[in-house]
PyMOL commands that place a pseudoatom at each C-alpha (Angstrom):
pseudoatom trace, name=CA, resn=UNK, resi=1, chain=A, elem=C, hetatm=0, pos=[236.767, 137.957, 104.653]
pseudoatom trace, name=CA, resn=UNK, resi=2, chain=A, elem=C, hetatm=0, pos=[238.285, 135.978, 101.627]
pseudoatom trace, name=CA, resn=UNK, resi=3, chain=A, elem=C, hetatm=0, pos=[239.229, 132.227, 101.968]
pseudoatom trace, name=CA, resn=UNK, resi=4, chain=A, elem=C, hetatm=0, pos=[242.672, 133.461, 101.846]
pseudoatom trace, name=CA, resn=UNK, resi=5, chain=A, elem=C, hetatm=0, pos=[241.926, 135.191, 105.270]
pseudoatom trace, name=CA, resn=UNK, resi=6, chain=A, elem=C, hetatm=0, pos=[242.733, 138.461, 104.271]
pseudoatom trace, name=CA, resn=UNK, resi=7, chain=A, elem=C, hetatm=0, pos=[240.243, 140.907, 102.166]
pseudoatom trace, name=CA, resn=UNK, resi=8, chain=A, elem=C, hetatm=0, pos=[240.331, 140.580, 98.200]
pseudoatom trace, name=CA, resn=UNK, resi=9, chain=A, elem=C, hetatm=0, pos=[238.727, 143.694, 96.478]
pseudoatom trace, name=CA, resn=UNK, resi=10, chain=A, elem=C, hetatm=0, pos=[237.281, 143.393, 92.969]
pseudoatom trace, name=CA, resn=UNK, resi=11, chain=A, elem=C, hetatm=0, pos=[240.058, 146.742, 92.047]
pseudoatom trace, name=CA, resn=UNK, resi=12, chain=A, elem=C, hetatm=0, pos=[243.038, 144.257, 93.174]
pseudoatom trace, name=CA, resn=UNK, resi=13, chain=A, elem=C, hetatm=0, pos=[241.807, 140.977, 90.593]
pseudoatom trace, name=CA, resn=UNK, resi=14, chain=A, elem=C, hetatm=0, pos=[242.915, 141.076, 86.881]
pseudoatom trace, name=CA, resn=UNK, resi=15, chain=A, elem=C, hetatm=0, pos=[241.563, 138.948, 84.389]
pseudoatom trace, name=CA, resn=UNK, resi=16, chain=A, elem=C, hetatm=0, pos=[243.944, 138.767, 81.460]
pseudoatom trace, name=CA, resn=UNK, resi=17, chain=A, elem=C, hetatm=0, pos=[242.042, 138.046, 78.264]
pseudoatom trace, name=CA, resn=UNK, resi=18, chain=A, elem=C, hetatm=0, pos=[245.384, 138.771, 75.984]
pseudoatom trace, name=CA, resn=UNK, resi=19, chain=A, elem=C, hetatm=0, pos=[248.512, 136.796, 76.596]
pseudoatom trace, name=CA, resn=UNK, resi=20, chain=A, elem=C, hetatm=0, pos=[250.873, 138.480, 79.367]
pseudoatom trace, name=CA, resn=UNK, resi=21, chain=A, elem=C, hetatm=0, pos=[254.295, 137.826, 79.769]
pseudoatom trace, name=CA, resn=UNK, resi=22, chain=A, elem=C, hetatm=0, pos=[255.284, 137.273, 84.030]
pseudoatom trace, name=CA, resn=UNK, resi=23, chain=A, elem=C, hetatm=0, pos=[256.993, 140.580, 84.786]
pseudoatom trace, name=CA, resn=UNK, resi=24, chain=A, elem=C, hetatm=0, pos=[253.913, 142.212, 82.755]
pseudoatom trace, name=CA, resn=UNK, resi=25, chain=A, elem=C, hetatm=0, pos=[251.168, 140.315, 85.363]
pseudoatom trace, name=CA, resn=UNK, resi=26, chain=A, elem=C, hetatm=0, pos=[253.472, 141.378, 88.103]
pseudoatom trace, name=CA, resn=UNK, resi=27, chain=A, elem=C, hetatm=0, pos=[253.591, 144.953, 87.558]
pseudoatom trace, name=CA, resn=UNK, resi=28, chain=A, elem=C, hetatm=0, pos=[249.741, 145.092, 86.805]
pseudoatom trace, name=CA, resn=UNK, resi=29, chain=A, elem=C, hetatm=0, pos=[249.272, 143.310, 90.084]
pseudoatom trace, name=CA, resn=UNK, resi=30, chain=A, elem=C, hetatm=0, pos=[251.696, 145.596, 92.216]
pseudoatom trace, name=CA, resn=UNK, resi=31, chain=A, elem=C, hetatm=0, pos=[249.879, 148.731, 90.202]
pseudoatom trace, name=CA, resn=UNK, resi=32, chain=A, elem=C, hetatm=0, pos=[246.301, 147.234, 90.902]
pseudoatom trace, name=CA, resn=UNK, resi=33, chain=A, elem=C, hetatm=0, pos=[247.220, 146.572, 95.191]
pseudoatom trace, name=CA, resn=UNK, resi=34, chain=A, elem=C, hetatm=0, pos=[248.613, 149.901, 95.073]
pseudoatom trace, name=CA, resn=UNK, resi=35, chain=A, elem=C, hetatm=0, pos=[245.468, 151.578, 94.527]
pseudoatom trace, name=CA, resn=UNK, resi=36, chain=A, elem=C, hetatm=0, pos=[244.267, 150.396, 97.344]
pseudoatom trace, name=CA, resn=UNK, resi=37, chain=A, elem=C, hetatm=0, pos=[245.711, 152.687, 99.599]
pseudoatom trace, name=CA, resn=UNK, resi=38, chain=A, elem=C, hetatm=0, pos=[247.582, 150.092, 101.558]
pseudoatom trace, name=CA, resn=UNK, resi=39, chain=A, elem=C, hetatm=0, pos=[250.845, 150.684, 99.409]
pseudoatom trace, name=CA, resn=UNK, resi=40, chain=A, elem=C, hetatm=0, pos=[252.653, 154.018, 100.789]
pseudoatom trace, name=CA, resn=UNK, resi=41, chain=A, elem=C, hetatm=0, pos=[255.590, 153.577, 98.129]
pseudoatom trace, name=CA, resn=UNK, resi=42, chain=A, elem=C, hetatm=0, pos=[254.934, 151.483, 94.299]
pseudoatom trace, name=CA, resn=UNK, resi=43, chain=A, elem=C, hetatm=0, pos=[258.521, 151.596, 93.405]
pseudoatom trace, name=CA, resn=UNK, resi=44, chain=A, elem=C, hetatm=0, pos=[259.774, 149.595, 96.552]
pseudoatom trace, name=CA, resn=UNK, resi=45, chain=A, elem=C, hetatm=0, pos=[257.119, 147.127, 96.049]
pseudoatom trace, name=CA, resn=UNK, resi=46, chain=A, elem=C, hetatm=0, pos=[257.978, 146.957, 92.700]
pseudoatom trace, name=CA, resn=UNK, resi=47, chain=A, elem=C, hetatm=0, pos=[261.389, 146.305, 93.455]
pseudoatom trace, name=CA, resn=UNK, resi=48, chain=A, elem=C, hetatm=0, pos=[260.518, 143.750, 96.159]
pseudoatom trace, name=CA, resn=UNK, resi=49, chain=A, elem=C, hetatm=0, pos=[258.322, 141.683, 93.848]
pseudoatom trace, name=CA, resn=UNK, resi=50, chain=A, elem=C, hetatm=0, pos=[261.261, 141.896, 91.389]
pseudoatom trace, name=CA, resn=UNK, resi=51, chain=A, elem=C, hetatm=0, pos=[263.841, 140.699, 93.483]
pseudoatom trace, name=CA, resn=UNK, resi=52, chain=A, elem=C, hetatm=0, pos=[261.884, 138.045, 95.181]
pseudoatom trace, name=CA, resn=UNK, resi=53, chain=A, elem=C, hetatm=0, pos=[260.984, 136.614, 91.566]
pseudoatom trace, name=CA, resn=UNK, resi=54, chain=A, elem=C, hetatm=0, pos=[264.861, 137.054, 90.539]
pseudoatom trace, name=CA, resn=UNK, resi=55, chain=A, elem=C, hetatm=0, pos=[265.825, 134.780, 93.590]
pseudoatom trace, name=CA, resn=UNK, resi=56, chain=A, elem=C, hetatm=0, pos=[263.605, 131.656, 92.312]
pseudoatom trace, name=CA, resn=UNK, resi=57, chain=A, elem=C, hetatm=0, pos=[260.279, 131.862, 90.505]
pseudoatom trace, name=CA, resn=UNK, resi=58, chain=A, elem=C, hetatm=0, pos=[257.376, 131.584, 92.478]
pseudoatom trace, name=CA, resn=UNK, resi=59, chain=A, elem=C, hetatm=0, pos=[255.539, 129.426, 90.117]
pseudoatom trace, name=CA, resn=UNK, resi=60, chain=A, elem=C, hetatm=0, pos=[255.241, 126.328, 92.206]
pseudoatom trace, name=CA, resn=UNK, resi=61, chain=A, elem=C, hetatm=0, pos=[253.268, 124.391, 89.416]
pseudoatom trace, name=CA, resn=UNK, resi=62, chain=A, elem=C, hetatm=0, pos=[250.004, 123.221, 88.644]
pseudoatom trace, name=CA, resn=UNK, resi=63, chain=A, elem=C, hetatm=0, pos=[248.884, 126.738, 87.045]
pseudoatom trace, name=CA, resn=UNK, resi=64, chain=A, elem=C, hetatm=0, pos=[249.827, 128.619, 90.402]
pseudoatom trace, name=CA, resn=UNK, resi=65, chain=A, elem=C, hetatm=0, pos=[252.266, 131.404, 90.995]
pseudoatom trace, name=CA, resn=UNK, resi=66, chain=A, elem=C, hetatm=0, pos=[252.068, 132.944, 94.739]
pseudoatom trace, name=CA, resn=UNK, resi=67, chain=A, elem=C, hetatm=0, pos=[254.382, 136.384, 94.599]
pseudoatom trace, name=CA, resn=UNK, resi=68, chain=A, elem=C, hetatm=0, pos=[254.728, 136.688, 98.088]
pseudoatom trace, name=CA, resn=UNK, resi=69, chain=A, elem=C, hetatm=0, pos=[256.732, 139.925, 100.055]
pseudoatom trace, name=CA, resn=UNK, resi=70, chain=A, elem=C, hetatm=0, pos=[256.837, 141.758, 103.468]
pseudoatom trace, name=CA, resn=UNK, resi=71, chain=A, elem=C, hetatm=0, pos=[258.485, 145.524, 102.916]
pseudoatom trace, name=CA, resn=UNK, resi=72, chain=A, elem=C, hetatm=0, pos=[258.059, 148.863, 105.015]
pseudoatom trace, name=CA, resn=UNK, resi=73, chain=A, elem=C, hetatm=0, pos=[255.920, 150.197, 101.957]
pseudoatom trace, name=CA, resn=UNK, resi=74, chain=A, elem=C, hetatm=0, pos=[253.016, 147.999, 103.011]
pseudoatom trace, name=CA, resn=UNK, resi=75, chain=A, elem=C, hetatm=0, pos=[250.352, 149.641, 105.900]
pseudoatom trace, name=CA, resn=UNK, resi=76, chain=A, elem=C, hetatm=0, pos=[248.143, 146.654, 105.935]
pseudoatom trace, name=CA, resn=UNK, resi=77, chain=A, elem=C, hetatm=0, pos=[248.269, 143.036, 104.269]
pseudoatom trace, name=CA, resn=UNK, resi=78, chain=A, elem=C, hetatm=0, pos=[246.690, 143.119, 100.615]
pseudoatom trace, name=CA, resn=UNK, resi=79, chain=A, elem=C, hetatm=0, pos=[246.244, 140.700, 98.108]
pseudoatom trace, name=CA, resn=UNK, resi=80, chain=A, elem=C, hetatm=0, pos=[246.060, 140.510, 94.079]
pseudoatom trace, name=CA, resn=UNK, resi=81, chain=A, elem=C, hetatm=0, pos=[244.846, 138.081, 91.982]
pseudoatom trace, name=CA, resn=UNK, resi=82, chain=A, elem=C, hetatm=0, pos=[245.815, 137.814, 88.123]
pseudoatom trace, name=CA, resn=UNK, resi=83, chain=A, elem=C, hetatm=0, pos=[243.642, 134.963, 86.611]
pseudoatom trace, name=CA, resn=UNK, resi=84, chain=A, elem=C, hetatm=0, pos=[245.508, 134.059, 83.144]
pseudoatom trace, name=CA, resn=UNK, resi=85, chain=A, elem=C, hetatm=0, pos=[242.999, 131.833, 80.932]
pseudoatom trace, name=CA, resn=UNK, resi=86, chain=A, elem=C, hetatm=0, pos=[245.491, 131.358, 77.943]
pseudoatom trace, name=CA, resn=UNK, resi=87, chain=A, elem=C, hetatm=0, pos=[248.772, 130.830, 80.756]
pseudoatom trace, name=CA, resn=UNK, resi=88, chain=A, elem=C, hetatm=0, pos=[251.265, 132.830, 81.266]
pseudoatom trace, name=CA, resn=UNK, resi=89, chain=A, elem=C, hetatm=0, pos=[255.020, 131.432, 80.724]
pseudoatom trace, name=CA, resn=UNK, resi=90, chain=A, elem=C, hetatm=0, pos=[256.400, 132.516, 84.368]
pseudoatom trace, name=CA, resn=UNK, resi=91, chain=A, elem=C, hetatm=0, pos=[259.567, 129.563, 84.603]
pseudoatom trace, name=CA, resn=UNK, resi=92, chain=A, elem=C, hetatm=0, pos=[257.483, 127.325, 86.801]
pseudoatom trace, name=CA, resn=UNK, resi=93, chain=A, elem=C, hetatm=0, pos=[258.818, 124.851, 88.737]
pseudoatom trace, name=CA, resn=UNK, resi=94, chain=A, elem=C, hetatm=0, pos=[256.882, 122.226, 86.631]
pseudoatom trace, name=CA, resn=UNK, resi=95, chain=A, elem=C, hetatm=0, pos=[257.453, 123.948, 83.479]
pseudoatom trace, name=CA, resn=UNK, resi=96, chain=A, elem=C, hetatm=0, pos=[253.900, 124.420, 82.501]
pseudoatom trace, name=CA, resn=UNK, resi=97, chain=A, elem=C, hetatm=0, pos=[252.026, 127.908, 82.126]
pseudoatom trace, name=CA, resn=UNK, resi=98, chain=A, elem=C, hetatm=0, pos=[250.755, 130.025, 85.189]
pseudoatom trace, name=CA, resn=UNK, resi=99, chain=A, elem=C, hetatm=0, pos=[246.913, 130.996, 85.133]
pseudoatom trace, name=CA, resn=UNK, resi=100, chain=A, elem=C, hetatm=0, pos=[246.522, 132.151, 88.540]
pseudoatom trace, name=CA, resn=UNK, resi=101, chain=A, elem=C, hetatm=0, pos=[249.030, 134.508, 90.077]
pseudoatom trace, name=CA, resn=UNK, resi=102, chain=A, elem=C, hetatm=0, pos=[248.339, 135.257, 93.812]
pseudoatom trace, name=CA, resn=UNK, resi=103, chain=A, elem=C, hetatm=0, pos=[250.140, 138.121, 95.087]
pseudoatom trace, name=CA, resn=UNK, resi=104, chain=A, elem=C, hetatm=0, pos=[250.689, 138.690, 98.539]
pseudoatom trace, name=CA, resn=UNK, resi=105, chain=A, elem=C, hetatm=0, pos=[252.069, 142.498, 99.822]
pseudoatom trace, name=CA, resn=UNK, resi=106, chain=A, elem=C, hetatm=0, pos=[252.503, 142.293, 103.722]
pseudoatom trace, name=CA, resn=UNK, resi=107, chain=A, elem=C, hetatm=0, pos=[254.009, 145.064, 106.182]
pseudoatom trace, name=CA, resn=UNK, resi=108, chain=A, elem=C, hetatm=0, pos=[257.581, 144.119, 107.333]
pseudoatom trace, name=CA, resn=UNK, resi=109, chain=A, elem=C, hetatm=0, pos=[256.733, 143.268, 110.790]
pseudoatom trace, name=CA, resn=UNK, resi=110, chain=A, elem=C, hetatm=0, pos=[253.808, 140.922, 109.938]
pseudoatom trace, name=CA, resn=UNK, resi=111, chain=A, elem=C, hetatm=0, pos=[255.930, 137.518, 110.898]
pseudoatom trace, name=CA, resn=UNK, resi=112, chain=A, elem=C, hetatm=0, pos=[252.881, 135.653, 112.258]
pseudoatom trace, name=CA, resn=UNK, resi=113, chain=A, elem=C, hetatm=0, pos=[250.328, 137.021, 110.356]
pseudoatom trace, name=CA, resn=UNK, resi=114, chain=A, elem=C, hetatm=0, pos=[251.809, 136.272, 106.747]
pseudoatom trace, name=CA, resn=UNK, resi=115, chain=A, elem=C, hetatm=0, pos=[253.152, 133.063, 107.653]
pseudoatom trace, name=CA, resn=UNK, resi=116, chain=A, elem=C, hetatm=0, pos=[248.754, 132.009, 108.449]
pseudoatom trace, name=CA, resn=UNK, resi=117, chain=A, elem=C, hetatm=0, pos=[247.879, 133.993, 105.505]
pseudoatom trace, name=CA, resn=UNK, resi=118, chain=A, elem=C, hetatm=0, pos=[249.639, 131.611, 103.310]
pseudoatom trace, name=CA, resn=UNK, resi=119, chain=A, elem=C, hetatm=0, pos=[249.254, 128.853, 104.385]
pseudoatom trace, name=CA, resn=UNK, resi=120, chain=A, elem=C, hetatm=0, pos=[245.390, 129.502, 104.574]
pseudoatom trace, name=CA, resn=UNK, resi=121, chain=A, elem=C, hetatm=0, pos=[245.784, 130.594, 100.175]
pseudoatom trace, name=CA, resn=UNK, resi=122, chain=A, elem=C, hetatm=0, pos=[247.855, 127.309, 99.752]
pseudoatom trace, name=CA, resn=UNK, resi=123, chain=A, elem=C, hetatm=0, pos=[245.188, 125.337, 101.538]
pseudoatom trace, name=CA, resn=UNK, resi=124, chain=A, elem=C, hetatm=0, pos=[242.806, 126.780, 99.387]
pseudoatom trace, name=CA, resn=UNK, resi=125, chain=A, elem=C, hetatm=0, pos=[244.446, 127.229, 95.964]
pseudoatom trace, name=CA, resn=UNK, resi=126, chain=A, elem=C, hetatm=0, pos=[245.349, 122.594, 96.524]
pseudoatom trace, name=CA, resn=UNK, resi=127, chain=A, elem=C, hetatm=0, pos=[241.934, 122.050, 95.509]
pseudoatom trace, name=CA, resn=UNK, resi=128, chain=A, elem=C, hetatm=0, pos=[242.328, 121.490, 91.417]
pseudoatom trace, name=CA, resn=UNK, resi=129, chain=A, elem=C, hetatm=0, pos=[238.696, 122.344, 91.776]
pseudoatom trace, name=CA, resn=UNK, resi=130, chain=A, elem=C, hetatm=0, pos=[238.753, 125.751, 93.486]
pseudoatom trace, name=CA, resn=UNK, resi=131, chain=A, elem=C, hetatm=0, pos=[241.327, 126.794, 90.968]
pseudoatom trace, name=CA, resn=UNK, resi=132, chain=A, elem=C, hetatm=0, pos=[239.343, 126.141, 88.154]
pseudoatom trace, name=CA, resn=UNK, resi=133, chain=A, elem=C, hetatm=0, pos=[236.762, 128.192, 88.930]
pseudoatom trace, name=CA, resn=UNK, resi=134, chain=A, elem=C, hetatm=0, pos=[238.745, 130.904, 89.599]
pseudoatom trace, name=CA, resn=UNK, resi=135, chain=A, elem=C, hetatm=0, pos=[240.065, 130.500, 86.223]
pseudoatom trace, name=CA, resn=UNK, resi=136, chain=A, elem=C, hetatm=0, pos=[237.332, 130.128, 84.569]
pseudoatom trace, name=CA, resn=UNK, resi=137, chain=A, elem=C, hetatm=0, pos=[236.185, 133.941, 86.149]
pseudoatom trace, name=CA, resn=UNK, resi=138, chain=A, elem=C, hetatm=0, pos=[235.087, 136.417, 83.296]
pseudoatom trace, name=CA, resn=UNK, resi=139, chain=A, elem=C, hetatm=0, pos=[234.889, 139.188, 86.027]
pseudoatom trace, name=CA, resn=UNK, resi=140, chain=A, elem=C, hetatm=0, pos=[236.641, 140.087, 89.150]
pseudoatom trace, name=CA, resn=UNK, resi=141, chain=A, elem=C, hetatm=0, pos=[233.147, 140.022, 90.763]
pseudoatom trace, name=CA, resn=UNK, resi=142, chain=A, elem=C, hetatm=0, pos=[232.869, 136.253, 89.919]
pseudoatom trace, name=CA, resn=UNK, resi=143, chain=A, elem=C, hetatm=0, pos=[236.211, 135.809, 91.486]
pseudoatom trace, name=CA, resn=UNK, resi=144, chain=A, elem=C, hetatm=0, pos=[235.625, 137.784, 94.586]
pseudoatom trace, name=CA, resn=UNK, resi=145, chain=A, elem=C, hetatm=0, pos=[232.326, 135.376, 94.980]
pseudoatom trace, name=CA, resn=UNK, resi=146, chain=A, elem=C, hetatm=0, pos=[234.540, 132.478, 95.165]
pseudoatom trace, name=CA, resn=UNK, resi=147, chain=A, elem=C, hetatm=0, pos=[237.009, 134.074, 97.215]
pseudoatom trace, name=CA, resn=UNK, resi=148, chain=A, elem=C, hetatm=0, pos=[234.302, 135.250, 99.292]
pseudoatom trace, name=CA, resn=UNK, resi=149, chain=A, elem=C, hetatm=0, pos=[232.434, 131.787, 99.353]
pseudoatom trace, name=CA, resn=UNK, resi=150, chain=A, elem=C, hetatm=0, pos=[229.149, 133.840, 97.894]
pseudoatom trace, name=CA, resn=UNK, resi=151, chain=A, elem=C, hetatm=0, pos=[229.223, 132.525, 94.325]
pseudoatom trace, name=CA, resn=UNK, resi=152, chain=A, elem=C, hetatm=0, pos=[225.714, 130.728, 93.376]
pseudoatom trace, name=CA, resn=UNK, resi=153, chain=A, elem=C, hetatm=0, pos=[225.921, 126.875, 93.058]
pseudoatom trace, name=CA, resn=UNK, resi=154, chain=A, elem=C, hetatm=0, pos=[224.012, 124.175, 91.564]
pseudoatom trace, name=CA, resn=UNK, resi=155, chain=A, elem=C, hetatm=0, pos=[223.429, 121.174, 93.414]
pseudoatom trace, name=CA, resn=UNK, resi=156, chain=A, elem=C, hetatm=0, pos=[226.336, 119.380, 92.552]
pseudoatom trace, name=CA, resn=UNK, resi=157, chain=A, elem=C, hetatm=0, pos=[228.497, 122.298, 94.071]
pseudoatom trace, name=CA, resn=UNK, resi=158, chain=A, elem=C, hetatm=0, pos=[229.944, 123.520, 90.809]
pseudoatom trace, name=CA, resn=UNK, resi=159, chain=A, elem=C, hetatm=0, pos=[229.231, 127.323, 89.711]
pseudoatom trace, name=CA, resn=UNK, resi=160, chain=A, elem=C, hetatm=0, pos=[225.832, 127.943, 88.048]
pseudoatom trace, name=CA, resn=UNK, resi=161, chain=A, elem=C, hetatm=0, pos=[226.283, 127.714, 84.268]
pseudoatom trace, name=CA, resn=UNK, resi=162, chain=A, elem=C, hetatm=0, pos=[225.818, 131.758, 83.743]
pseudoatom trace, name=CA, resn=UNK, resi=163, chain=A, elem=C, hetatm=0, pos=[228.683, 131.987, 86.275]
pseudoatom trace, name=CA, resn=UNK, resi=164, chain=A, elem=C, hetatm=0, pos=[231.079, 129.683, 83.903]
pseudoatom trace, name=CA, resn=UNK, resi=165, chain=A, elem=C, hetatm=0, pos=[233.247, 130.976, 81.392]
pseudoatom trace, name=CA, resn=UNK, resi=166, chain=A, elem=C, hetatm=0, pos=[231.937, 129.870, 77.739]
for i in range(1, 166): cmd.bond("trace and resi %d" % i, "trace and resi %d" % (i + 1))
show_as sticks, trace
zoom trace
């Protein structure tokens, strides 16, 4: 289980080496959760994702977007991480780029359930430290070890340097 309480595959986390524009991330991200076999319908997710970004961005500042929906389309909660190293202009509400976008796809009738699933990611993603690392991921198997709390550390807790970007 990830430290955002529901399971992050290493098929569902994008690392964008090129610049992206927002509704480019977003559509990778619905495409890559919808492989997972969780999505019965791309389009309505799609859509969902759209019109929850067209109500008010969900970049809520210091490098973090969290693109968050419950629709009928969903069988199971999944999860999709797009780690942006160069930032990705998403309207923020701080202005500054996005370089991690954490998107959330939960089944309509998951009230409870989504509700403790993000509040557990924003507990998480509030360490400046924890979302460093994840941005400085060259591989969604480094990021899945942090998710997943197995990543190798030195002693002073940080990621051992062949785990660090360069």
């Amino acid at each position: 289980m990830s430290i955002f309480g529901a399971e992050v595959s290493e098929t569902c986390i994008l690392i964008f080496d090129e610049e992206v524009t927002k509704d480019a991330a977003l559509d990778q991200l619905v495409d890559a959760v919808s492989r997972t076999g969780a999505v019965t319908d791309r389009e309505a997710l799609r859509t969902a994702v759209q019109a929850r970004e067209d109500m008010s961005s969900t970049g809520i500042g210091n490098g973090l977007a969290i693109p968050h929906v419950r629709v009928d389309a969903i069988s199971e909660p999944v999860v999709g991480v797009g780690i942006s190293p160069a930032g990705i202009d998403y309207h923020a509400a701080d202005d500054r780029p996005v370089h991690l976008v954490v998107l959330f796809a939960m089944p309509s009738g998951s009230g409870s359930l989504y509700l403790r699933l993000l509040a557990q990611a924003m507990l998480a993603l509030k360490s400046p430290d924890f979302r460093r690392r994840l941005v400085a991921c060259n591989t969604p198997e480094q990021a899945v070890a942090i998710l997943n709390g197995t990543e190798e550390l030195d002693a002073a807790g940080a990621a051992k340097p062949e785990d660090r970007r360069t």
